[in-house]
N, C-alpha and C positions, 0 to 999 in steps of 0.2 A: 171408774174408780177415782174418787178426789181424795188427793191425800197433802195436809197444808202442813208446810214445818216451820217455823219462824226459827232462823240461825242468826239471831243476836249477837252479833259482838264473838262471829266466828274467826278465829285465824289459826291457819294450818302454816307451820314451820318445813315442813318436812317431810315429804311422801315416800316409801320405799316398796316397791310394788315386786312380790318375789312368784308371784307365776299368776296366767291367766287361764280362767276354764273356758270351753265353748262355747258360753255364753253369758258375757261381761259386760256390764254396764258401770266403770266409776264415775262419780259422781260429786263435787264438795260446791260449795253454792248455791243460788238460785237457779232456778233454767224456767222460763218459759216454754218451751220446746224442746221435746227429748225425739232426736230423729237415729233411730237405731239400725246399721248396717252391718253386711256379717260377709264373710269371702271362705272357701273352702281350701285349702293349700294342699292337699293330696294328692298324690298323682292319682289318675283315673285307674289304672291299673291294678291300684291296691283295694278299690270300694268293692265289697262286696254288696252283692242285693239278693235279695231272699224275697219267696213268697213267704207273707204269713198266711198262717191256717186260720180257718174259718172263728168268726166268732160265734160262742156257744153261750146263751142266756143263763145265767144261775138258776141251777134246780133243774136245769132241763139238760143232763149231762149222759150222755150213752156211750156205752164202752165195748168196743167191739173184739172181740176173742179171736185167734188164732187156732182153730178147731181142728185136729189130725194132720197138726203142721208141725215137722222137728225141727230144732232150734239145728243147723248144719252149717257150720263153717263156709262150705261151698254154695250156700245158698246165694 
């Protein structure tokens, strides 16, 4: 992606930066090179990891029934 911006006769007085999302890039000037790096601060103990389920093609969706089965508490 090329993307040109000509900042003629920019000037910034005053930046006040009131929160960052997980994934932030600011930016005010030129750059040649934008080298983007990211660090994770969680403790490990709190990530959760999941399987995801299967992917399923659009249009091609089957739904499978629960056939002389009771919904039980105890199940």
């Amino acid at each position: 992606m090329n993307h040109i911006v000509h900042n003629y006769g920019l000037h910034v007085g005053n930046i006040r930066v009131t929160g960052v999302s997980g994934s932030s890039l600011f930016l005010i000037g030129d750059n040649k090179t934008v080298r983007l790096q990211s660090f994770f601060d969680t403790p490990p103990e709190s990530l959760i990891v999941r399987t995801q389920g299967p992917v399923v093609e659009e249009g091609n969706i089957s739904i499978e029934q629960n056939v002389g089965r009771k919904n039980n508490k105890n199940d």
